[in-house]
C-alpha positions in Angstrom: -6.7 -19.5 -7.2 -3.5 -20.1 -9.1 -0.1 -19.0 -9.1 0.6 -15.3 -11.5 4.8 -14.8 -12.3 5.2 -11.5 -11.6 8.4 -11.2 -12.8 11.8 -13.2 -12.1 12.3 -13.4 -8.6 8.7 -12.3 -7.4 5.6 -14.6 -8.2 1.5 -14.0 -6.6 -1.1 -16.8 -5.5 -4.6 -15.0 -5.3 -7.4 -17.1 -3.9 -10.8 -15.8 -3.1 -14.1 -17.1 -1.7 -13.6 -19.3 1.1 -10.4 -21.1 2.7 -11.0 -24.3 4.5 -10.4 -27.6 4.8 -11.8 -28.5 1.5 -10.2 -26.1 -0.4 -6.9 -25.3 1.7 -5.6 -28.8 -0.2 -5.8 -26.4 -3.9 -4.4 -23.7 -2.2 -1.3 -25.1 -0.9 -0.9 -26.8 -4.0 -0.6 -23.2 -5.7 2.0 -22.4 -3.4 3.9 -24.9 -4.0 3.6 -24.4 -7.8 4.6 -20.7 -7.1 7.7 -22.1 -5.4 9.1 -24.4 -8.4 12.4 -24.0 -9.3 15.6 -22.9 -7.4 16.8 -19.6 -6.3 15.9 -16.6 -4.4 11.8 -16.3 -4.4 9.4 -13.3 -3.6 6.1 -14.5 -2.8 3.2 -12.7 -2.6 -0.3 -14.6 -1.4 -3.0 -12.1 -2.1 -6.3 -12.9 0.0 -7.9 -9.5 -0.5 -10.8 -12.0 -2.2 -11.1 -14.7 0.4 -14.7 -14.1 2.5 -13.7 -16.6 4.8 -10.8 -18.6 6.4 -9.8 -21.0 8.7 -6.6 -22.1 10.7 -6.4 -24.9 7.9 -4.4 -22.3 5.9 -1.5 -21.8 7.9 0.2 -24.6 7.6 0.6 -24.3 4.0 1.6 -20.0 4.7 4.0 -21.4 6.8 5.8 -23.7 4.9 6.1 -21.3 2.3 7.6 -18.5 4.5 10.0 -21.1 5.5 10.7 -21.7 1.7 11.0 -18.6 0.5 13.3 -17.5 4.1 15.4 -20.1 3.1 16.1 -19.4 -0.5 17.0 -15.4 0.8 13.8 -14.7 0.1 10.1 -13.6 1.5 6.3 -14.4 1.5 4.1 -11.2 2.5 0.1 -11.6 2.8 -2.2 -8.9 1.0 -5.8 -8.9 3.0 -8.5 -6.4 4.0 -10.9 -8.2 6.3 -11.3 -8.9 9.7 -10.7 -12.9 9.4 -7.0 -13.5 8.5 -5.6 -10.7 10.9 -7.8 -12.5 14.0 -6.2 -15.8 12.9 -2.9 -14.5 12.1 -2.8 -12.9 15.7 -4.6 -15.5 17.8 -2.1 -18.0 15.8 1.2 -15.9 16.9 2.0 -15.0 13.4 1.4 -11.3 12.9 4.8 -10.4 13.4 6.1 -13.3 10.4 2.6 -12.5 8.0 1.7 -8.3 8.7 -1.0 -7.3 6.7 -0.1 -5.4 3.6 -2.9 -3.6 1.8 -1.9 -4.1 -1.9 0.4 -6.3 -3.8 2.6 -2.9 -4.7 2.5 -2.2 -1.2 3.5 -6.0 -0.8 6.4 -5.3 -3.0 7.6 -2.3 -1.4 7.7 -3.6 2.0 5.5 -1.2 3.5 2.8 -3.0 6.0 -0.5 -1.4 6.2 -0.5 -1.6 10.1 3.3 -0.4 10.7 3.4 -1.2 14.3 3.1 -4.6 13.4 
């Protein structure tokens, strides 16, 4: 896990392996790091490498969308397995965390599932 500066305005936290509630405290912590400073943020959280996850992990997602909304920014979530969409959908959240495929796609805005 860790934070990555993309450039300026746009920063990444990639974890992988498993997110629970032993690791969930590292992983918010990353976010938060991500978020330093003031300004307009684009975040993008890349779980592409996490195997598993649990419902501990959107309460850190979540205050980081609020973050970043409020600063006239974004957070968008890169993943490819099953796991995080079931949990993003049973938690009501597809609409606010769509799945992108890649961090480009990320960037551009374009979700890998457009009807959500």
């Amino acid at each position: 896990m860790g934070p990555y500066p993309v450039f300026d305005e746009c920063r990444m936290v990639r974890a992988c392996g498993e997110l629970d509630l032993m690791t969930t405290p590292a992983f918010a912590h990353d976010l938060k790091h991500a978020r330093h400073g003031a300004g307009r943020l684009f975040l993008i959280v890349d779980l592409s490498g996490v195997t598993f996850m649990d419902g501990s992990v959107m309460v850190p997602l979540r205050a980081a969308w609020l973050d970043c909304r409020e600063r006239g920014g974004w957070v968008r979530v890169v993943h490819t397995r099953p796991g995080p969409a079931l949990l993003f959908r049973v938690g009501g959240l597809r609409e606010q965390f769509p799945r992108y495929a890649s961090a480009q796609d990320a960037w551009k805005g374009v979700p890998a599932d457009p009807d959500t």
